[in-house]
N, C-alpha and C positions, 0 to 999 in steps of 0.2 A: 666806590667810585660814583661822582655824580653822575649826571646826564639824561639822556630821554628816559632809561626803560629801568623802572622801578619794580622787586618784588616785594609787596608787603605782608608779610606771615606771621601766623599769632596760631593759635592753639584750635586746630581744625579748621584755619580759615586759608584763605588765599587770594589775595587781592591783586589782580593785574592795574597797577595803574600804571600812565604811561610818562609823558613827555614833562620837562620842563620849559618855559618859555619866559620873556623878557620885559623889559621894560625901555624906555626914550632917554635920552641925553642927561646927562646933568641933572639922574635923578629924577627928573618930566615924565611922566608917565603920559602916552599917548592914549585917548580913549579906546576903550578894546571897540569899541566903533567903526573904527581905524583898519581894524583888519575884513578879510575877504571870510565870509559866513561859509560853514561848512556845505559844500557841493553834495546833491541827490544821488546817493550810490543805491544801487541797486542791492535791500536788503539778505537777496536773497539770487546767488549769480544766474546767471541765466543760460540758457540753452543755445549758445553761440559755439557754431563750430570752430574752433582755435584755425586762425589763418597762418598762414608758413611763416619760418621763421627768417626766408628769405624775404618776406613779404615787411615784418618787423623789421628787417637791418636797410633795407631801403629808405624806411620811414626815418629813420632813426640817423642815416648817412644825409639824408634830408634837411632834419633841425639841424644837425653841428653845423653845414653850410649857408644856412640862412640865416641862422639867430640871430639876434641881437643881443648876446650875452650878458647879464648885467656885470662891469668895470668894481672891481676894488682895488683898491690902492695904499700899500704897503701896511701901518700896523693901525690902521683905522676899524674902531668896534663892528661887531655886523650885526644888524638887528634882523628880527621877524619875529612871527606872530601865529598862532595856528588855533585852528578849533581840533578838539577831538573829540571820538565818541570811544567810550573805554568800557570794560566791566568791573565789575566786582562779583569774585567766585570766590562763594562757601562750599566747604567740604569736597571739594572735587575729587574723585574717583571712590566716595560712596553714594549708599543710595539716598542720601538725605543731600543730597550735591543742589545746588541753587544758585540762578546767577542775576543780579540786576545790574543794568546798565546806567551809564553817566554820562552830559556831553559839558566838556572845561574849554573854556578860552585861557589862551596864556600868550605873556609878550615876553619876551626876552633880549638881554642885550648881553652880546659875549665879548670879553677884552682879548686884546694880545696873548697875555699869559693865561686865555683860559676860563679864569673867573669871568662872572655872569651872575645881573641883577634878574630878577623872578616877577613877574606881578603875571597874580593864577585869577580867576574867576569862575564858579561854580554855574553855568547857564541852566541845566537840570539837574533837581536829584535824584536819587537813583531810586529806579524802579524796576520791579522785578520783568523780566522777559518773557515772561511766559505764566500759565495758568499752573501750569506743574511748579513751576520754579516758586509761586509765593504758597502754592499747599505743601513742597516741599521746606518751607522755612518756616508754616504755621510748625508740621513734625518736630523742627528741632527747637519748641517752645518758645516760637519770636525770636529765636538767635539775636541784638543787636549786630547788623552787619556795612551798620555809615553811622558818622559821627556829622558833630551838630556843622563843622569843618566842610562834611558834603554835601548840603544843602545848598539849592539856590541862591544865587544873591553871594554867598563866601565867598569874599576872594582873602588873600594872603600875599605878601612879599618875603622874599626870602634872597640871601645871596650865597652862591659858590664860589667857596674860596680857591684860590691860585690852583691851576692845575687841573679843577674837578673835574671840566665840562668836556663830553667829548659828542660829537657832531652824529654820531652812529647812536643807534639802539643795542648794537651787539656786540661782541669782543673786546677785546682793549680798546681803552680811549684811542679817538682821533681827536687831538686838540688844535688849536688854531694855528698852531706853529707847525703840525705835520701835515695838514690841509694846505698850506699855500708851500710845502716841498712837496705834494705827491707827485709822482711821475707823468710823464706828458703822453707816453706811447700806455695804448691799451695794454697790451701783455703786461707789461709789467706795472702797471695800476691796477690789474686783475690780481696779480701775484702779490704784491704789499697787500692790498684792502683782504684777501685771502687769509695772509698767515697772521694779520689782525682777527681775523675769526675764527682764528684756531687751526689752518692748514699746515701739515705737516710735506714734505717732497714735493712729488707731484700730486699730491691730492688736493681736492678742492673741493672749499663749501657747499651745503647746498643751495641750488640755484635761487630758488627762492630768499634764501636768508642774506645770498648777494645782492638781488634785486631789490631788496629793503633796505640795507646797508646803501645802495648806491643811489637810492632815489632820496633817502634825508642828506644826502649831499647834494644833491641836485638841490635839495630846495630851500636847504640851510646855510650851507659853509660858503665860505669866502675865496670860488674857487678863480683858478685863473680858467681864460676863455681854452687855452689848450686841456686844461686838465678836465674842464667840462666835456670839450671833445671826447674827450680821453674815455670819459665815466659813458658818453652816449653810445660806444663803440663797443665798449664790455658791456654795457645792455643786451646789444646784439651777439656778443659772443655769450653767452648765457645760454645749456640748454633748455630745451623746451619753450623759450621765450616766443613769444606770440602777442598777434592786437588782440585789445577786447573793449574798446572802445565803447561797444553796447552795454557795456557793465554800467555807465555811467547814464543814468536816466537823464540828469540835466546836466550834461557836461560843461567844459570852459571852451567857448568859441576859440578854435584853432587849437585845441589839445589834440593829444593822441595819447592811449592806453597804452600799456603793454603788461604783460601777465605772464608767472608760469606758476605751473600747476606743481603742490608738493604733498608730502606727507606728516604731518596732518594736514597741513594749513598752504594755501596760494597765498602766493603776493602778486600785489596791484599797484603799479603807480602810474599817474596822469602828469602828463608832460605839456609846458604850454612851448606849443612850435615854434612859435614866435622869439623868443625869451631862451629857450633848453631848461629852464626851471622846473623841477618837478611842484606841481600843485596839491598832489591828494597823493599821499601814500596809504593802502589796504590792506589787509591779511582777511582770508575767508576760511573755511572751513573745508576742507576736500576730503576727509575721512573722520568716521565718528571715532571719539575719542574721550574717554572719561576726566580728561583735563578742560573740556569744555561740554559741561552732562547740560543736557537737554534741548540740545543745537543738531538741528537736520544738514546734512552735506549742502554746501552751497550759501552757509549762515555768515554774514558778515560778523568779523571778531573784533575787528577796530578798525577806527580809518581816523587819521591828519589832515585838517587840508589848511593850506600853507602859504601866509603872506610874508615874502623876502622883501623889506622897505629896501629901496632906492641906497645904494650909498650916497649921495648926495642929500636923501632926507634926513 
């Protein structure tokens, strides 16, 4: 399956790369210019005491009644654009584990059926994280661990064919034609996007892995204004969910954060109040874990941050 969240694995390596992203009209390629440069996250979370989660659904009952929702209109492409900051992990959970990090611009444009034109661009190449992480890759005799592909300056096009693209990082595809059917009432917009991540009865995801799942919609698909609703309401029924708006050293004038804390890993996304569009989805570190070797609790692991063009652009 295409879509955002790629594993790429080879013989002791393990490469988290992430997202796909688009390109303009008619084959036009918009300059990556064009899009909103990645937002000042706090590399390392911070010592903020998690505010209630009544305090979050207020916030949250807030944007659905004010926004300005952005309008699509039946089987018309949707474009956006996003910066990332991603890794690349060698050998993870031995001792010769090493990780260097990358930050990609990509544009993207996704049709009706699914299919989606690519233009990537390489903004950094990758460098190691840490002083342990490149004496851990002298160890494994310079391992090559990027190709000439991830260096600055690369960029690439590519297309996914009919069907690939699906709007989520996890589970089964969400493709464009299940995005403008999702349901309008939270509950049961919690209960689809669920048993797309693998919920079986009454069980349910974990919170985090929902809050990630729901904020690349927020800041991607082509939703209708009720289903927006919809997604900002399951935000608030999420538990553990809370503000952390302090996460964001330079945030987006009139966002608001929301966070919950998991195992290994939190997720973080930034909402512009204005709009209901999610701008910056995150993942941090909340327990050490040899899937991500030589990362302190509170390590940022990735972050999106996310320009939805205009349907009218």
């Amino acid at each position: 399956m295409h879509g955002w969240l790629g594993v790429v694995a080879a013989t002791a390596f393990t490469g988290l790369a992430l997202m796909t992203s688009g390109c303009g009209a008619s084959g036009r390629m918009p300059p990556l210019s064009n899009y909103r440069p990645p937002l000042r996250v706090s590399p390392i979370g911070l010592a903020v005491e998690p505010r209630s989660a009544r305090v979050a659904k207020h916030a949250l009952r807030a944007i659905a009644s004010t926004m300005r929702a952005p309008r699509f209109f039946g089987e018309s492409p949707i474009r956006f654009g996003d910066v990332q900051y991603r890794l690349i992990i060698v050998n993870a959970g031995t001792p010769e584990a090493f990780t260097a990090d990358q930050t990609v611009a990509q544009e993207l444009t996704v049709m009706p059926d699914s299919s989606a034109m690519v233009h990537q661009e390489v903004l950094t190449s990758p460098r190691f994280v840490s002083r342990i992480d490149r004496l851990h890759w002298r160890a494994t005799g310079r391992r090559p661990y990027a190709s000439p592909t991830d260096q600055a300056g690369a960029s690439s096009r590519s297309e996914i064919p009919p069907g690939g693209f699906t709007f989520t990082p996890h589970g089964r595809a969400v493709t464009f034609k299940r995005v403008r059917a999702l349901p309008t009432a939270p509950r049961a917009l919690m209960g689809e996007l669920g048993r797309l991540l693998g919920a079986t009865g009454d069980s349910a995801p974990p919170a985090g892995l929902s809050l990630r799942q729901y904020g690349f919609l927020l800041a991607t698909a082509p939703l209708s204004r009720a289903a927006r609703k919809a997604l900002l309401a399951a935000i608030g029924a999420l538990s553990g969910v809370h503000m952390c708006s302090d996460l964001f050293r330079r945030g987006l004038p009139g966002g608001e954060a929301f966070c919950v804390n998991g195992d290994p890993t939190s997720a973080e996304v930034l909402i512009d109040r204005h709009t209901g569009v999610a701008v910056v989805v995150c993942e941090r570190l909340d327990d050490l874990t040899p899937l991500y070797p030589n990362f302190a609790i509170g390590a940022l692991l990735d972050s999106y941050t996310f320009t939805l063009q205009s349907p009218s652009s």
